[in-house]
N, C-alpha and C positions, 0 to 999 in steps of 0.2 A: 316115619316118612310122610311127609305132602302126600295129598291125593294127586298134584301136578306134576310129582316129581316120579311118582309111580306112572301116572296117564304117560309120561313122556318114554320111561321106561319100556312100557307096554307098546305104544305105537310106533318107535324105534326096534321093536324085535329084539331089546337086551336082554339085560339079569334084572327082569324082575319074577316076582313073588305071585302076585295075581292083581288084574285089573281092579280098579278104585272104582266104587257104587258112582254112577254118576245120576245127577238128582232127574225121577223123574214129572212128567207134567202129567197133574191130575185134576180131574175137572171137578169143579165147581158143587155137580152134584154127586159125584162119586166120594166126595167129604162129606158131603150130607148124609149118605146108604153110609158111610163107615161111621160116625158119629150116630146113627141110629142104630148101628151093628157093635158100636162101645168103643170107639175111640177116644177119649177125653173132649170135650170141645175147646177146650183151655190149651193144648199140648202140639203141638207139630209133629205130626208122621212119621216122620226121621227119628225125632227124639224118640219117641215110644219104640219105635222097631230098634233103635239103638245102633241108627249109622250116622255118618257124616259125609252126605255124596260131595262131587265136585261139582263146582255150576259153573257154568258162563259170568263171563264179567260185561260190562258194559264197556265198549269202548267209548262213547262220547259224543259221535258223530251223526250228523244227522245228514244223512245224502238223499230223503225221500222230500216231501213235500215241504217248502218253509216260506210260508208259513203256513202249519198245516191246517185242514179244515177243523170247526168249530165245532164240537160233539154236540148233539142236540136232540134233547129227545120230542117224537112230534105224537106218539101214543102210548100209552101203558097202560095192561090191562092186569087183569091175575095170573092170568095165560103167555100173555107175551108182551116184549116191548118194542116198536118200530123207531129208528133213529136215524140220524147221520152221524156217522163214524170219521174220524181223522183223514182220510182215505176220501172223504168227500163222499161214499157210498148209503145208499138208503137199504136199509136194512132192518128183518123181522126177525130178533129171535125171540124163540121160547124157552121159560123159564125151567122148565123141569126135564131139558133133553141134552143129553150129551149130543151136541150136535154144532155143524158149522150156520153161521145165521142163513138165512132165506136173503138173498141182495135181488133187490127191488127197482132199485135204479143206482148210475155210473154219475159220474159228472162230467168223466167224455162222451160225447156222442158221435163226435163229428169232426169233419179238421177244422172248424171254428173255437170248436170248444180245446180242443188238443191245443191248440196254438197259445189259449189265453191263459191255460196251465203252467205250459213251457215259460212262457214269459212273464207269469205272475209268483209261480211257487218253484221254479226250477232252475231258477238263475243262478250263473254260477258264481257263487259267493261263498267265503271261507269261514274265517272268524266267528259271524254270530250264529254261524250251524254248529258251533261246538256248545255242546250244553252241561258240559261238567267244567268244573273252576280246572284248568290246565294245571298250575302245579302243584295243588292239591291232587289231581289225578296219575301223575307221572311220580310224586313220592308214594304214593299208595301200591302204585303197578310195580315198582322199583324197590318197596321193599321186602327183604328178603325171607319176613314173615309171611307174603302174600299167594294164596290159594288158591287162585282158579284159573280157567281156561278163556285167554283174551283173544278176538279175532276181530280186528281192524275188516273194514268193509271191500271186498272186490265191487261192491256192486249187485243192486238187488235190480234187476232189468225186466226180465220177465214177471215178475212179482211187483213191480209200478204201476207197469200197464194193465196188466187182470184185473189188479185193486181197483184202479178206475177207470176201467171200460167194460169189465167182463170180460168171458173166452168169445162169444160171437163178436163183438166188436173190435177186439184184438185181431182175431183170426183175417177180419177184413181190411185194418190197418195196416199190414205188412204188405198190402198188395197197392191199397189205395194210396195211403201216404207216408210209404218210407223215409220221405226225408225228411217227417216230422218225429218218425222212432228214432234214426240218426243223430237226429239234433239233440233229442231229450237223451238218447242212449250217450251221445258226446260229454253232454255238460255233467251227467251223473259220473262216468267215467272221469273227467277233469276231477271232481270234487275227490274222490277217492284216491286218486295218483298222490295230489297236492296231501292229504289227511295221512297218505300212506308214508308217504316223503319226512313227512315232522314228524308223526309218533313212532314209526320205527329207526328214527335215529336217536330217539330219548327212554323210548320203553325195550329195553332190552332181554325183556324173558318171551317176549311172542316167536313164535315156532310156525306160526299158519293164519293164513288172510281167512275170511270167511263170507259166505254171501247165500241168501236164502231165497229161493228161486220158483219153488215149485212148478218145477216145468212139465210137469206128465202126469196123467193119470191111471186108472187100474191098466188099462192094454198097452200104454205105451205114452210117447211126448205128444204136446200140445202143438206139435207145429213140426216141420221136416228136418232132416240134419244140413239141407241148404240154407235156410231161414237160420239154423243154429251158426254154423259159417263165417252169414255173410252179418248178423247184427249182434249175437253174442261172442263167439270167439276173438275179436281181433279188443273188443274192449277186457277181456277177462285176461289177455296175455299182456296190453299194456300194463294194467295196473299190475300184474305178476311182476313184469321187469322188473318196475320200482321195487316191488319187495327182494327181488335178486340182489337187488344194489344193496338189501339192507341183510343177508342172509337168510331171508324166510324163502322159502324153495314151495311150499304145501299151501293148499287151498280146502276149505272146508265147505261143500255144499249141503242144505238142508234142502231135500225138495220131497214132498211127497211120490206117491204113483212108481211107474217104472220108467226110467230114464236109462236103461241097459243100450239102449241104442246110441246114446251117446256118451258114453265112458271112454271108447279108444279115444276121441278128440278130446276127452277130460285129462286123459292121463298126461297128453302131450302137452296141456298147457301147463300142468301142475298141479291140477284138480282131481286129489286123489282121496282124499276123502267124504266120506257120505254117510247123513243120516237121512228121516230112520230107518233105512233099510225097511221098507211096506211089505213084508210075507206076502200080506193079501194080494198084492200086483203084485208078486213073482219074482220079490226082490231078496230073495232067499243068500243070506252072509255065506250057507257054508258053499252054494251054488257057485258065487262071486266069489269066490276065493281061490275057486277050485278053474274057472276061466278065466280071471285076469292077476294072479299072484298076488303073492306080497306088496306089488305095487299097491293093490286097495288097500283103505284103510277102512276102517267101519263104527261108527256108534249108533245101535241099535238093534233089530233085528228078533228081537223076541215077539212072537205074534201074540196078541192081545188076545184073538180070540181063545185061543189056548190059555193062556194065565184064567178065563171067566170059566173055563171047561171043568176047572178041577185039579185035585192036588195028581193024580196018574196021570193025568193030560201034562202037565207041568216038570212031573219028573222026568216024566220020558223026553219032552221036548226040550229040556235043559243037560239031558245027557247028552242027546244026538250033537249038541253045541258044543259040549265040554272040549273034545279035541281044538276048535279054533281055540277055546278060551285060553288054551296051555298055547298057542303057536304063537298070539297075540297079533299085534295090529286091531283088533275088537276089543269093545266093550259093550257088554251088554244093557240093554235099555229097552225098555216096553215101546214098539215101533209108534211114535209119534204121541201116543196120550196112553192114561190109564183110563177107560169111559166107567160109568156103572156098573155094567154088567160085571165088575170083575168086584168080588166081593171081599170085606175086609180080610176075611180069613183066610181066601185066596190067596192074595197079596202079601199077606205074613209068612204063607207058606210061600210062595217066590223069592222073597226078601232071603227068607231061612235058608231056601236052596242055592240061593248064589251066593251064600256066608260059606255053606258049606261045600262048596263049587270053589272059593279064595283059598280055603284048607288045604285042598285034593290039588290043587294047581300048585301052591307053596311047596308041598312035598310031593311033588312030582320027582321022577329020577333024574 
């Protein structure tokens, strides 16, 4: 069987067997700590452990900045590199930290600057924002060998403005200049409706829109459920429409943090599934399951910090799961990254538990 055909299985609540390994994201130096703890450096992860998760497919579309900024590096030491990123963002990271970079400076500041964005990188244009060759892309998605899990864009809104402004500058534009979020939230909206319109009348295996948000962090959202309302909800239901017209009914958000406050208004637009589920902000699957039903759906949810704890930390914490894993609607997935801290044999050992977690659920009664 597909890992897509299982994924569908499983978040549909049918006859399936047990959720399909879905690929997770590992950083950069945590390959390094595994390849010094005896990974191959020649060999891929998967291959060695001996799965074949499912991934994400690329839709094609670009609805963020176009044309976007010019990556550019302005220092580089042994230590770290300072740059501007696509995002228009200045930024320090370091090289040897699992960690998000240090943002230094926005390229908004102000409604001068907000304005020449909108009208330089955000206009609403169709065509040359597609960047994969069209029917090269729609035979590929279409045919009936193909693997993975594709999610056409609702709309990254909240995740635009943070890129380039930051949270204090955000936090001030909903008040100062809403009718330039309006505008920019309009035209990103347009371009998604229009993208949503063509490829799900051609790509016929999509099941769910998807948009990646990060709207909260460990205590809770970045902004109130009126601010959610009145600038994200009525953009997230039009683009839904369109996909009603086309049979997609599900929306998939990625956001970090905890966003538990705003799930009832998720569910009602159609916005019912979520990754990665953040333990550490209290975003606990079996918790979520057990308050808003089957209606959730869930990819992730495995605390990281646990997987670095040890192989007792690990089993215990993938039994207390096991019951949702047999209910289904979940897959599990390390909550948002694998960082260092969690070590190759760690890892081998999680891998091994959730092979043997796919068994116990296959022969379930």
């Amino acid at each position: 069987m597909k890992n897509i055909d299982r994924f569908w299985k499983v978040m549909d609540y049918g006859d399936f067997d047990h959720p399909p390994f879905f690929m997770e994201n590992v950083w950069h130096d945590t390959l390094r700590r595994w390849h010094n703890e005896g990974l191959p450096r020649d060999k891929d992860w998967c291959d060695v452990m001996g799965i074949q998760p499912l991934d994400y497919a690329w839709h094609g579309f670009n609805h963020s900045a176009h044309p976007g900024f010019v990556r550019k590096t302005i220092e580089e030491t042994a230590e770290f590199k300072i740059y501007i990123d696509e995002a228009g963002r200045t930024a320090k990271a370091f090289r040897d930290e699992t960690a998000m970079p240090m943002w230094l400076d926005y390229p908004i500041k102000d409604r001068a600057s907000f304005e020449k964005v909108i009208a330089e990188q955000f206009a609403v244009v169709y065509e040359e924002r597609m960047k994969l060759n069209w029917e090269e892309t729609i035979r590929k998605y279409n045919d009936p060998s193909f693997d993975g899990l594709i999610l056409p864009p609702a709309g990254n809104y909240f995740f635009t403005i943070d890129s380039m402004m930051g949270i204090q500058t955000v936090s001030m534009m909903f008040f100062e200049c809403p009718d330039l979020i309006h505008r920019l939230f309009d035209n990103i909206c347009d371009m998604c409706c229009w993208f949503a319109d063509r490829f799900l009348s051609q790509v016929k295996s999509v099941r769910w829109m998807g948009t990646g948000e990060d709207l909260s962090f460990k205590n809770g959202p970045f902004f109130s459920p009126d601010i959610f309302d009145e600038f994200f909800v009525p953009r997230y239901r039009r683009v839904m429409d369109v996909a009603r017209k086309h049979g997609v009914e599900s929306c998939f958000i990625d956001s970090d943090g905890n966003f538990e406050l705003f799930i009832p208004r998720m569910l009602d637009i159609g916005m019912n599934v979520y990754c990665p589920v953040e333990v550490a902000a209290g975003m606990d699957p079996l918790a979520l399951r057990r308050k808003f039903g089957k209606g959730v759906r869930m990819l992730g949810g495995i605390d990281k910090r646990i997987i670095a704890e040890g192989k007792a930390a690990i089993a215990a914490e993938m039994e207390r799961l096991f019951p949702l894993m047999c209910e289904g609607g979940w897959v599990p997935i390390i909550d948002h990254s694998v960082p260092s801290t969690i070590s190759l044999d760690n890892f081998r050992y999680y891998i091994d538990t959730l092979r043997s977690m796919h068994e116990r659920c296959a022969n379930r009664a």
